[in-house]
KEFI-154317 format. One record per residue (C-alpha): residue in three letters; x, z, y; residue number from 1. Coordinates in pm, whole numbers, plus 50000, padded with zeros to 5 digits. Example, Ala and Ser with C-alpha at 12.3 -4.5 7.8 and 13.67 -1.06 7.14 Angstrom:
BEGIN
REC | ALA | 51230 | 50780 | 49550 | 1 .
REC | SER | 51367 | 50714 | 49894 | 2 .
//
This chain:
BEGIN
REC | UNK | 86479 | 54892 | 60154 | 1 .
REC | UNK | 86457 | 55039 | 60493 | 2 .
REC | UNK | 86557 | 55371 | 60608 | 3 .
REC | UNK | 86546 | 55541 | 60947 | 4 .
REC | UNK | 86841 | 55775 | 61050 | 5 .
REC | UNK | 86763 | 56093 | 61265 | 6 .
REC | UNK | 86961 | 55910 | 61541 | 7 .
REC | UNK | 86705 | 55646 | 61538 | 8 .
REC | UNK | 86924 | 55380 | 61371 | 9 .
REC | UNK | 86857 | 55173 | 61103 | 10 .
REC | UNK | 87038 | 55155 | 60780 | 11 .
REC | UNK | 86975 | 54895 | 60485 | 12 .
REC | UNK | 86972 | 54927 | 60144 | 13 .
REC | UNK | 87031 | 54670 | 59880 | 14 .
REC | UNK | 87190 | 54591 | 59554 | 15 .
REC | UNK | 87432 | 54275 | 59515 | 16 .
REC | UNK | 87388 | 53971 | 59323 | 17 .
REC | UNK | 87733 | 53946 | 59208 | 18 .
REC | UNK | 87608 | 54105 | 58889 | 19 .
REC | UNK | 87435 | 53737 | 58839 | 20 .
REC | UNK | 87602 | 53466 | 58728 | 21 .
REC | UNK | 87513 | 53174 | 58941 | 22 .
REC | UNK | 87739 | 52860 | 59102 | 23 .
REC | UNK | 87454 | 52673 | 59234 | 24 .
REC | UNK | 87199 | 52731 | 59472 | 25 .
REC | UNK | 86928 | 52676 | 59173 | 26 .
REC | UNK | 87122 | 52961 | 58998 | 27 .
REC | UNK | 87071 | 53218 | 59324 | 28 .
REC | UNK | 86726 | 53092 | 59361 | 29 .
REC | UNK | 86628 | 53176 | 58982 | 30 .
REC | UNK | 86811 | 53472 | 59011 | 31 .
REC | UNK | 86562 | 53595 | 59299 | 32 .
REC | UNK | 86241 | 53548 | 59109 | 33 .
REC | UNK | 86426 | 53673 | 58767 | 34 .
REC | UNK | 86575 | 53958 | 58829 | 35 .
REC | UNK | 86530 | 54071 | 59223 | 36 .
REC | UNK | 86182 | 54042 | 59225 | 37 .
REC | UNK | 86131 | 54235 | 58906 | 38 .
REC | UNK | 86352 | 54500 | 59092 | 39 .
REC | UNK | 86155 | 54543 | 59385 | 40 .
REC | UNK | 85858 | 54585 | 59186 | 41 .
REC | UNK | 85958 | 54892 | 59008 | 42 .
REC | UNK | 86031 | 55028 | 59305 | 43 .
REC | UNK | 85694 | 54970 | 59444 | 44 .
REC | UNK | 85900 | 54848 | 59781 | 45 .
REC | UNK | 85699 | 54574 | 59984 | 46 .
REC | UNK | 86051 | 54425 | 60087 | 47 .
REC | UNK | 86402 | 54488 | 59888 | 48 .
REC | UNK | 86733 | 54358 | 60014 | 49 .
REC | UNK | 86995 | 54193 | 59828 | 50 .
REC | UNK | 87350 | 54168 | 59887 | 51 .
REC | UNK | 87363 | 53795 | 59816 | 52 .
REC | UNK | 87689 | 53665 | 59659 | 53 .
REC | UNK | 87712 | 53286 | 59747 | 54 .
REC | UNK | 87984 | 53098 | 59581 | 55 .
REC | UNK | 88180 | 52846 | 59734 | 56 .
REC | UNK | 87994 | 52557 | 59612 | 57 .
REC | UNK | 87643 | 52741 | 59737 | 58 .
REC | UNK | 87810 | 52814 | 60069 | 59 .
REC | UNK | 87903 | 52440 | 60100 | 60 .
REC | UNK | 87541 | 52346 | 60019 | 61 .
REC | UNK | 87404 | 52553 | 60284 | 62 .
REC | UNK | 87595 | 52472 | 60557 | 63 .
REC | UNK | 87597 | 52109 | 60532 | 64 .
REC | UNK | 87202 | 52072 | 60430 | 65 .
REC | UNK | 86990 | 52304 | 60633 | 66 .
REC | UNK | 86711 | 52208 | 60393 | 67 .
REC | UNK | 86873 | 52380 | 60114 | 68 .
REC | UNK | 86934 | 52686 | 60364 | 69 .
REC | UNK | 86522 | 52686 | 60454 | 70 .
REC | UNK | 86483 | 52659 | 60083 | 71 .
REC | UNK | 86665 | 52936 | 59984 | 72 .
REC | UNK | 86511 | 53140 | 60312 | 73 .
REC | UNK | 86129 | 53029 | 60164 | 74 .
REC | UNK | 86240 | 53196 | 59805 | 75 .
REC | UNK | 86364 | 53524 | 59957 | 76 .
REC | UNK | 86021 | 53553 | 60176 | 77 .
REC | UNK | 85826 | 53467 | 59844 | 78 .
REC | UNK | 85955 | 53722 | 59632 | 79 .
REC | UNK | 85963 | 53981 | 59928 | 80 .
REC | UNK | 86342 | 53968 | 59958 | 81 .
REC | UNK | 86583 | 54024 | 60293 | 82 .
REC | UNK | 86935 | 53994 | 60319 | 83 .
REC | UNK | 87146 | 54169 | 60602 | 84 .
REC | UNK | 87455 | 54127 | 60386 | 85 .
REC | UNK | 87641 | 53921 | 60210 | 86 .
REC | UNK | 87946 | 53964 | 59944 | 87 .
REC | UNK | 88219 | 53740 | 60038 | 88 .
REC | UNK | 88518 | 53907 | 59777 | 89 .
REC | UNK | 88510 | 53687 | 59431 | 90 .
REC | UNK | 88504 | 53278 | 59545 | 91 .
REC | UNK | 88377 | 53152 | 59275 | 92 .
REC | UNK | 88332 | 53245 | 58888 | 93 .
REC | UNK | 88257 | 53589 | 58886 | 94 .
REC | UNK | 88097 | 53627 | 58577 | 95 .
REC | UNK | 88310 | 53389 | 58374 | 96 .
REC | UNK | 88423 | 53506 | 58073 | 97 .
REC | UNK | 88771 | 53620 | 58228 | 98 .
REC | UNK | 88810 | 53703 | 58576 | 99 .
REC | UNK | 89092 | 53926 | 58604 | 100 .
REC | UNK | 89314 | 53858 | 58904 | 101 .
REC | UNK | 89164 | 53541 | 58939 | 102 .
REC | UNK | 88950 | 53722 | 59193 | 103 .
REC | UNK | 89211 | 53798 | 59466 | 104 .
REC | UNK | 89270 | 53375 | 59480 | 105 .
REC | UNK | 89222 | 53192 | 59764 | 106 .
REC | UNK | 89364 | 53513 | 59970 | 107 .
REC | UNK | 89410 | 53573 | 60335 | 108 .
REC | UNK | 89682 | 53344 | 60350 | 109 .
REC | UNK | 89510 | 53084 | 60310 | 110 .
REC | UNK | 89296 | 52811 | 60501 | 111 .
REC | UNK | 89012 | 52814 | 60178 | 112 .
REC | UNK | 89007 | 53169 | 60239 | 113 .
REC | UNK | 88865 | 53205 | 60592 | 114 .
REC | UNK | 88658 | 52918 | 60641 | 115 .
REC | UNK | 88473 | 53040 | 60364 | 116 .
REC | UNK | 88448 | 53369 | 60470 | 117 .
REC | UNK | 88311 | 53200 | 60861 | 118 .
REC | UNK | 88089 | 52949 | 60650 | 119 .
REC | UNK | 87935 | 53282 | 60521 | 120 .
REC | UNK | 87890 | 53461 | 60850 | 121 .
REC | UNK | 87722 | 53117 | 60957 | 122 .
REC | UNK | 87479 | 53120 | 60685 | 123 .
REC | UNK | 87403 | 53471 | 60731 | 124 .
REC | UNK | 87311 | 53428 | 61105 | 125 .
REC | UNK | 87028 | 53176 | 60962 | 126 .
REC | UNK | 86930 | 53416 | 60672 | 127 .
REC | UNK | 86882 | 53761 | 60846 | 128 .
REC | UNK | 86539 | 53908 | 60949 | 129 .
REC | UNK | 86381 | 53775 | 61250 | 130 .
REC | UNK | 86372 | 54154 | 61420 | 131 .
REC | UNK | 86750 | 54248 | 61279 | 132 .
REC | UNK | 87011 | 54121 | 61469 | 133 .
REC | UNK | 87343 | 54183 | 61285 | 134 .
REC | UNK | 87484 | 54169 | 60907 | 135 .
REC | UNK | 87815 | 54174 | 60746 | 136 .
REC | UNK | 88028 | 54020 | 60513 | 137 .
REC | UNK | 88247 | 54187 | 60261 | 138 .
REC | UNK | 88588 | 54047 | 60180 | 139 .
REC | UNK | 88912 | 54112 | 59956 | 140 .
REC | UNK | 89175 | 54339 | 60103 | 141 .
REC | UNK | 89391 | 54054 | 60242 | 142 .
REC | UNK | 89581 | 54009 | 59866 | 143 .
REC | UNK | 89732 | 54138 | 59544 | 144 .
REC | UNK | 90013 | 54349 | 59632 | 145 .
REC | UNK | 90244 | 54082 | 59495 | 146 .
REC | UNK | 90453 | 53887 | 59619 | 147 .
REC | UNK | 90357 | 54000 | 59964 | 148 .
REC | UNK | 90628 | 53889 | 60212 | 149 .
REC | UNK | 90655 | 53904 | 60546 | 150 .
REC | UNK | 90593 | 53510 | 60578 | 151 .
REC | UNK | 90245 | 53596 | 60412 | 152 .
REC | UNK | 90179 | 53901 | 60622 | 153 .
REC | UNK | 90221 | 53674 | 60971 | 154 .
REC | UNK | 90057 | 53409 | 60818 | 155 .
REC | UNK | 89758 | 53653 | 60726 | 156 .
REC | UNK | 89744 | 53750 | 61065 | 157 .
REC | UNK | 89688 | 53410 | 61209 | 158 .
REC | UNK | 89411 | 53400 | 60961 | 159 .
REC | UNK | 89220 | 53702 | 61075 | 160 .
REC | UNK | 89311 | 53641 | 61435 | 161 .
REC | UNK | 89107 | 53302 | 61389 | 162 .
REC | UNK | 88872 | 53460 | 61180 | 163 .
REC | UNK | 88798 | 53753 | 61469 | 164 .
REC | UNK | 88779 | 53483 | 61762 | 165 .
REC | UNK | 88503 | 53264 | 61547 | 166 .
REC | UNK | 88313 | 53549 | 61472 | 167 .
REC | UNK | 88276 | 53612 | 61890 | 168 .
REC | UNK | 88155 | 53241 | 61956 | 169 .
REC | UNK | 87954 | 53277 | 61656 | 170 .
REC | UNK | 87790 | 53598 | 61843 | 171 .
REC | UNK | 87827 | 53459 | 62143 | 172 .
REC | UNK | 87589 | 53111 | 62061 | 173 .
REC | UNK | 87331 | 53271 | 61848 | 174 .
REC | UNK | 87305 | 53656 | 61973 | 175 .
REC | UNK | 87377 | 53803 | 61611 | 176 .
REC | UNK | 87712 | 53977 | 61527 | 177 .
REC | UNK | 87830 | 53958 | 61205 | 178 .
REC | UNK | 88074 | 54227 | 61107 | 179 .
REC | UNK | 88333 | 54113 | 60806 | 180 .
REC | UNK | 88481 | 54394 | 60615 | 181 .
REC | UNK | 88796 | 54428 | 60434 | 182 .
REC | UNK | 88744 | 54612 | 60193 | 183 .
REC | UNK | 89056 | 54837 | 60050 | 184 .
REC | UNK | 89121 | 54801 | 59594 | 185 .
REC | UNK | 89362 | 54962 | 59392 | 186 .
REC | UNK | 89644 | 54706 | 59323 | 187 .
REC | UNK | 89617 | 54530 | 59626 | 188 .
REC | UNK | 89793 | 54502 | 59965 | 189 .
REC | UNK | 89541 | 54759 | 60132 | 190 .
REC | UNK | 89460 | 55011 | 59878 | 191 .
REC | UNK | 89345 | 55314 | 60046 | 192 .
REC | UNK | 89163 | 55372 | 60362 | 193 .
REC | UNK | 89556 | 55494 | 60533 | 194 .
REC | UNK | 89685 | 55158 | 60421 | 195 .
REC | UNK | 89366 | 54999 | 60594 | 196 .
REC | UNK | 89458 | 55165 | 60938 | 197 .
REC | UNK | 89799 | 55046 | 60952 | 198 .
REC | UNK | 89756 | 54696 | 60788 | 199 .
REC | UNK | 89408 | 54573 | 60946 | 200 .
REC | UNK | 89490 | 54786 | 61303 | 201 .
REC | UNK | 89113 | 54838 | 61368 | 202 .
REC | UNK | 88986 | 54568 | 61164 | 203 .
REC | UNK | 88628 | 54635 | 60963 | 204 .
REC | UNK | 88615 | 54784 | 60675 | 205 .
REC | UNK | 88358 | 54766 | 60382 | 206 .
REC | UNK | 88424 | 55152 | 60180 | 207 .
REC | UNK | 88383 | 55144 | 59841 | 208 .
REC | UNK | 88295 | 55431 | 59665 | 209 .
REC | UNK | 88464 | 55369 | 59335 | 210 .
REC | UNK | 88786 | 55244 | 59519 | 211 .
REC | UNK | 88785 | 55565 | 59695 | 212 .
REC | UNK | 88756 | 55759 | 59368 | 213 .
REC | UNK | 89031 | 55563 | 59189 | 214 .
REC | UNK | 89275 | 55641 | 59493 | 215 .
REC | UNK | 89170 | 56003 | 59426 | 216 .
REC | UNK | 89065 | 55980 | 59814 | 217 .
REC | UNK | 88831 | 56236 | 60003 | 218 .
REC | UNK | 88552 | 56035 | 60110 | 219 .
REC | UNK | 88492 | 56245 | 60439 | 220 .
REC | UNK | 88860 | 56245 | 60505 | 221 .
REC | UNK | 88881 | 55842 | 60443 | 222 .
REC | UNK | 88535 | 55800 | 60705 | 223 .
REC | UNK | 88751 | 56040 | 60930 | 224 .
REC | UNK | 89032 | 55852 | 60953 | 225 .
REC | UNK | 88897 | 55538 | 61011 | 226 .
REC | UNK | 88678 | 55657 | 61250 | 227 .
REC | UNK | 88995 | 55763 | 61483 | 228 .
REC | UNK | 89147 | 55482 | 61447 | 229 .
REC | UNK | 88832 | 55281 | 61566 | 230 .
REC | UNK | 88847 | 55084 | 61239 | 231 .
REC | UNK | 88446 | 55006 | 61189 | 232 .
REC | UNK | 88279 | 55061 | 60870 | 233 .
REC | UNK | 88040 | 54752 | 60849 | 234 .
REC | UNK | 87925 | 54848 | 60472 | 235 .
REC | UNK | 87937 | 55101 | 60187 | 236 .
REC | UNK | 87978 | 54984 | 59859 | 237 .
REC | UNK | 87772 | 55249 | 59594 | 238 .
REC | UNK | 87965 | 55270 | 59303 | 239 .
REC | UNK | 88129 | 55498 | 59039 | 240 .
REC | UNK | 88432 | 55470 | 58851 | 241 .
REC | UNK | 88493 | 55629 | 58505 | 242 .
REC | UNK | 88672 | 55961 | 58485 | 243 .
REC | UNK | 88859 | 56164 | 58285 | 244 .
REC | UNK | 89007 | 56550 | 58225 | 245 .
REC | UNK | 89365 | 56570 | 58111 | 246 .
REC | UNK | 89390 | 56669 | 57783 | 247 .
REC | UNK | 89046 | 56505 | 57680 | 248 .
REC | UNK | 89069 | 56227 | 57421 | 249 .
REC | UNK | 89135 | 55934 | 57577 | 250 .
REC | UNK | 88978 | 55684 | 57264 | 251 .
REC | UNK | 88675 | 55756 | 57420 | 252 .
REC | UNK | 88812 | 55512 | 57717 | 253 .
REC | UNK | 88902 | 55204 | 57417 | 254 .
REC | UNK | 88545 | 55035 | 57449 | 255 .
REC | UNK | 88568 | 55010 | 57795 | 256 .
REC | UNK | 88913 | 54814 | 57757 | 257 .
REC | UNK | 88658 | 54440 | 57775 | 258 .
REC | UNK | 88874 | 54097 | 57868 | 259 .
REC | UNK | 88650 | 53978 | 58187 | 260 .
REC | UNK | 88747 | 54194 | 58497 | 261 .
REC | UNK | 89060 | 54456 | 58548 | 262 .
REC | UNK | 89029 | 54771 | 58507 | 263 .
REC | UNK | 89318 | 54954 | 58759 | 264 .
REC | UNK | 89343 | 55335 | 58658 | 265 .
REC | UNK | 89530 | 55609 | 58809 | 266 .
REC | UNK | 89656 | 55924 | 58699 | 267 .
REC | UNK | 89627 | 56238 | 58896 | 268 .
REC | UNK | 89974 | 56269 | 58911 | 269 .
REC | UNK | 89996 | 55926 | 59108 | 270 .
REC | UNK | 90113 | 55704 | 58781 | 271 .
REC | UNK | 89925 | 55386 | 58791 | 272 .
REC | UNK | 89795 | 55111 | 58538 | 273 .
REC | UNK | 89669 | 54748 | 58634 | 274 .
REC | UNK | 89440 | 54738 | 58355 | 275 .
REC | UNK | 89271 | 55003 | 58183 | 276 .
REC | UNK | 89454 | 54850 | 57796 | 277 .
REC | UNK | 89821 | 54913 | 57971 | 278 .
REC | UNK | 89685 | 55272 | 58086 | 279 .
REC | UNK | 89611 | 55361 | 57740 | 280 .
REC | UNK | 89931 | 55282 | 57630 | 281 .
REC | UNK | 90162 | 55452 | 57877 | 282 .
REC | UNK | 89975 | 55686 | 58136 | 283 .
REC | UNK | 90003 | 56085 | 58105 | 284 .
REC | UNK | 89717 | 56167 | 57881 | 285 .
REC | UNK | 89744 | 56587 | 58010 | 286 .
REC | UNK | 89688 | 56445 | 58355 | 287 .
REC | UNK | 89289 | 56355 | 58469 | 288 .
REC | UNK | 89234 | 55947 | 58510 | 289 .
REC | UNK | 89007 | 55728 | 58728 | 290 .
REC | UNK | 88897 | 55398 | 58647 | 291 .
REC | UNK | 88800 | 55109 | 58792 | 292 .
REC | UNK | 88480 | 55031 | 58598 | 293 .
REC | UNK | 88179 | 55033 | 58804 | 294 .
REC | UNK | 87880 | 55255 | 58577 | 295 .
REC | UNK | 87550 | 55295 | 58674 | 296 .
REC | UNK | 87509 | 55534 | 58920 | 297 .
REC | UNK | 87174 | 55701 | 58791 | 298 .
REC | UNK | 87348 | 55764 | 58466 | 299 .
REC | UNK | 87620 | 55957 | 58298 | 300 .
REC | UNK | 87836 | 55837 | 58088 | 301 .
REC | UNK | 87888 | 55991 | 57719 | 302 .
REC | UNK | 88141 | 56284 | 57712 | 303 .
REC | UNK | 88415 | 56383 | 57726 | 304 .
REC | UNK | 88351 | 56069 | 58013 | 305 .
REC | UNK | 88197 | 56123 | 58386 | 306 .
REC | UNK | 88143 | 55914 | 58639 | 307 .
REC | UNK | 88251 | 55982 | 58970 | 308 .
REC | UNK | 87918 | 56006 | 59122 | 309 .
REC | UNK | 87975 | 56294 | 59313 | 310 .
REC | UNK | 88265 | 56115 | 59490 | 311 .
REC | UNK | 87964 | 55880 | 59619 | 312 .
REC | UNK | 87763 | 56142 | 59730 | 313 .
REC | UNK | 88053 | 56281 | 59964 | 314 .
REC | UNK | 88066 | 55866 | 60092 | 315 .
REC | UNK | 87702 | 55960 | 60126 | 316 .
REC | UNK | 87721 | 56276 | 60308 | 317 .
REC | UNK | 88019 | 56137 | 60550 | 318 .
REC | UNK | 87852 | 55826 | 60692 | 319 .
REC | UNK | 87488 | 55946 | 60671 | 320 .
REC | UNK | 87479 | 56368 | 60687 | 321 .
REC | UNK | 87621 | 56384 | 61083 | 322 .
REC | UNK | 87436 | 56346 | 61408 | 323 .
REC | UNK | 87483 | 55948 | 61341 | 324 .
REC | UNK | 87518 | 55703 | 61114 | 325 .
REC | UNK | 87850 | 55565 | 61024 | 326 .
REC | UNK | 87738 | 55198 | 60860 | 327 .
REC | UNK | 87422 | 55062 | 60870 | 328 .
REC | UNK | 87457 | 54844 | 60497 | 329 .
REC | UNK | 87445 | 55066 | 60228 | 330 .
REC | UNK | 87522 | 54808 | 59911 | 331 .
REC | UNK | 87468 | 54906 | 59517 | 332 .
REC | UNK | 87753 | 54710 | 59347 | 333 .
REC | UNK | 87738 | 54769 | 58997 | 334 .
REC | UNK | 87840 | 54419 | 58850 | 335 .
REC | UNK | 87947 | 54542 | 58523 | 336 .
REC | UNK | 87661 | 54568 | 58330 | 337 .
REC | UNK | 87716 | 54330 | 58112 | 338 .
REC | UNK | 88017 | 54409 | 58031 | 339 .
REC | UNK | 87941 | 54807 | 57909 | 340 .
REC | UNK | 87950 | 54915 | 57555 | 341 .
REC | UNK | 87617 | 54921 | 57501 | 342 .
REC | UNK | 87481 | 54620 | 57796 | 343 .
REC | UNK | 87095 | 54594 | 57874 | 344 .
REC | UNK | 86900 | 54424 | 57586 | 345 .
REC | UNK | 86782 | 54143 | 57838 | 346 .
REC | UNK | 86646 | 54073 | 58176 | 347 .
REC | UNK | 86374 | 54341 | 58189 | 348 .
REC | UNK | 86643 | 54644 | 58099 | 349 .
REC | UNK | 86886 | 54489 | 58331 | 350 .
REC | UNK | 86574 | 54498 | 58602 | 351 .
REC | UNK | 86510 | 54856 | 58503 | 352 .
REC | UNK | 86900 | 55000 | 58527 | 353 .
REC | UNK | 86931 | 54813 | 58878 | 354 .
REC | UNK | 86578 | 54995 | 58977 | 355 .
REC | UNK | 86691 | 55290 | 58907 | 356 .
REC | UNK | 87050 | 55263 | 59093 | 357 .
REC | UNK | 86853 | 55180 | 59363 | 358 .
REC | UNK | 86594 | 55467 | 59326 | 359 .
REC | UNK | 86891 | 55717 | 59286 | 360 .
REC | UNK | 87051 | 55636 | 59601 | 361 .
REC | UNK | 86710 | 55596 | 59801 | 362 .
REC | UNK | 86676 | 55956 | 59669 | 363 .
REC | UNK | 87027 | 56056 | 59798 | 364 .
REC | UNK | 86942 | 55903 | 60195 | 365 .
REC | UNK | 86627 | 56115 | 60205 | 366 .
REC | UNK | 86790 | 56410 | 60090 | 367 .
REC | UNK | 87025 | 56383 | 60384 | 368 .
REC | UNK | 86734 | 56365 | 60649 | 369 .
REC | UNK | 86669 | 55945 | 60662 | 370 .
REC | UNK | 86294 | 55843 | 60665 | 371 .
REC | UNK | 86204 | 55557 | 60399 | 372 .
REC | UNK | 86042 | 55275 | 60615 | 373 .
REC | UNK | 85759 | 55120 | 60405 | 374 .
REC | UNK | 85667 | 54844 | 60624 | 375 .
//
């Protein structure tokens, strides 16, 4: 979906595909018609974007058969679909049945990493609207924390400095700019939006809301900073994490505790857990937690639980409530569906939660003075 800003800008909403499961371009093609389509219809939008995730196999098979890229390009105009972005963090098996920190591998020291991530900036140029001229790619936050040495740190360095030089000839032979954005998670090398101004020195940055809320960061004080230090933000991830009062009963937190992605939670206090199983174990239970489990956003969780939706509407109100807009990708990234205590019951309730993420958020633009464009 389209939205104007009061500055005249345009800013793009979508929801990502990473909450698919698909490692071949057949997969991302059923996908569109499955589950996208269905989307947009509830919505009663004559166009929807989608934040495509393209594994590494699919990226191969678009950029060495362009017929496979018109293909795909055909399906998206057939089911009424655009995409201006593109999710470039997992690699490849996302949705296996343990992920984990297999996620964070092949990192930014590595040659796998950054040809992928310019083999996705490539595809994108052929993929975006005719009458939009940029996108953007979101990426992993350089590594896990560990072992990060300073032989990895140069070596990441070479890699974006290639990556940043590509991405001008790219610009420069087919007049679109694609933006890639590193985007900061709890356990990694650039956790918060601080760590992101001295580490990626002005490098873009895809914000995500539930990172931000597991840091315990203020969203208008994170868009601040990296505003001064000239650090663009290409794309904002929508998203909630899980939260917690200190003192509640933390057993309510147990069914969330699944085996396929990690679950990093912090304390108030600053204590810190990799996965949300360790957390319950050893964290201060009179202190109030975060989580990294992304809920829907239209929809509270069971208490003594919350979600830290109103952390997302201060992202919100920080990029989109000033005289301009701070991103023009606004991305609903709730992959976790399947993976909550009680999942959707099948493609059409899966369709209807990712609806109304989407109609939640659309809701939140408007209320901050952007114009829906139905066209």
């Amino acid at each position: 979906m389209r939205f104007r800003h009061p500055d005249g800008s345009l800013v793009h909403l979508a929801y990502c595909t990473n909450v698919h499961p698909a490692e071949d371009l057949d997969g991302v093609i059923a996908q569109l018609s499955r589950y996208a389509r269905p989307v947009r219809e509830r919505l009663g939008a004559p166009r929807l974007g989608v934040g495509l995730w393209l594994a590494r196999r699919v990226a191969d098979t678009l950029i060495t058969d362009r017929a496979e890229l018109v293909r795909l390009r055909k399906a998206l105009d057939h089911n009424g679909l655009e995409v201006v972005t593109l999710n470039g963090f997992p690699y490849e098996g996302f949705q296996d049945a343990v992920v984990k920190h297999n996620v964070y591998h092949p990192d930014w020291t590595t040659s796998e990493r950054v040809r992928y991530t310019l083999d996705l900036a490539r595809v994108l140029t052929l993929l975006l609207p005719e009458d939009v001229d940029g996108g953007s790619v979101s990426t992993l936050p350089l590594a896990w924390r560990a072992p990060w040495t300073p032989q990895q740190v140069a070596m990441a360095d070479r890699r974006r400095d290639r990556l940043n030089r590509e991405l001008a000839g790219l610009a420069a032979a087919t007049g679109r700019t694609i933006r890639v954005g590193f985007e900061p998670e709890p356990g990694c090398v650039v956790e918060t939006t601080g760590q992101a101004v001295r580490h990626l020195a002005g490098q873009g940055v895809c914000l995500d809301a539930c990172h931000l809320a597991v840091a315990f960061e203020d969203p208008a004080e994170a868009v601040d900073r990296l505003v001064a230090a000239g650090s663009p933000i290409v794309k904002l991830q929508a998203s909630c994490a899980l939260e917690l009062d200190g003192g509640a009963d933390r057993e309510a937190l147990r069914a969330f505790a699944e085996p396929r992605f990690l679950h990093q939670t912090r304390a108030g206090g600053g204590a810190a857990a990799d996965d949300l199983d360790a957390a319950l174990d050893r964290l201060p239970a009179d202190e109030p937690w975060r989580v990294h489990f992304h809920v829907p956003l239209h929809a509270a969780p069971e208490p003594p639980l919350r979600s830290t939706r109103h952390v997302l509407e201060d992202a919100l109100a920080a990029l989109f409530g000033g005289e301009r807009a701070l991103t023009p990708h606004v991305e609903v990234e709730t992959y976790t569906w399947e993976v909550l205590p009680d999942p959707p019951d099948g493609p059409d309730a899966l369709a209807d939660g990712i609806a109304a993420e989407l109609a939640w958020t659309a809701d939140r633009l408007t209320a901050l003075g952007l114009k829906r464009e139905h066209a």
